[in-house]
N, C-alpha and C positions, 0 to 999 in steps of 0.2 A: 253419818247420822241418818241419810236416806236408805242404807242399805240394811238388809237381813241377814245376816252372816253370811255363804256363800250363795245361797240359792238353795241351800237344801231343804229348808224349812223358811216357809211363805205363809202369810195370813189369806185364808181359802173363803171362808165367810164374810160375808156383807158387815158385818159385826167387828169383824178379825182387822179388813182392810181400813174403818173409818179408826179401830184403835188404833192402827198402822202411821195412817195418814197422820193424827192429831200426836204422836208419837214426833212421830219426823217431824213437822211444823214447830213442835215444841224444845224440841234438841235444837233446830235453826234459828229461833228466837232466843233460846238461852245461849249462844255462841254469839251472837250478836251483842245480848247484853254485856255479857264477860269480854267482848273486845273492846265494844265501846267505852267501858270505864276503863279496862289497863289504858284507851288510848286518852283518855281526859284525863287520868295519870300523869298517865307520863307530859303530858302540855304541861299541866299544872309544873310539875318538877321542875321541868327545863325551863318554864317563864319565870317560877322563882329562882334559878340558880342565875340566869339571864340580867334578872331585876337588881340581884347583890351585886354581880359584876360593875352592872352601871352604876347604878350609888357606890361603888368602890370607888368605880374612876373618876368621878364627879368629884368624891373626897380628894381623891389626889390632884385632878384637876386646878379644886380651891387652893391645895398646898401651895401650887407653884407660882400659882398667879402670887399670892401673898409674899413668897418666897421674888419673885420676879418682881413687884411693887416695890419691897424693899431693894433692891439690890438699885432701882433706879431712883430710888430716895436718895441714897446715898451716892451716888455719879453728879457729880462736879456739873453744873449747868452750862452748856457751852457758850463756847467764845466765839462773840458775831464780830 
């Protein structure tokens, strides 16, 4: 983004060099942008695939306790 092809062709005018310059600042800030969103992307993706997972487990969580409540409802009170 900073460079001119090989060096064979250069901006030689005062004119040449600031379209240069604002050239290259501009390429640097639009690579910025375009990484910064793929990278708040992909956060976004992975905290909602993250988020399902827990509410998954949390449901199955509930299952067992429920599941486990019952099974000691029914167990015989012990003998003191």
């Amino acid at each position: 983004m900073t460079t001119v092809d090989y060096g064979d062709r250069y901006p030689t005018t005062g004119q040449g060099r600031l379209v240069a310059i604002a050239l290259m600042l501009s390429g640097i800030a639009l690579l910025g942008v375009v990484t910064a969103t793929f990278a708040t992307w992909l956060v976004q993706h992975v905290a909602a695939a993250e988020q399902d997972q827990t509410d998954n487990l949390q449901a199955q969580l509930h299952d067992v306790q429920a599941q486990l409540d019952e099974v000691l409802r029914r167990l015989p009170a012990p003998a003191e």
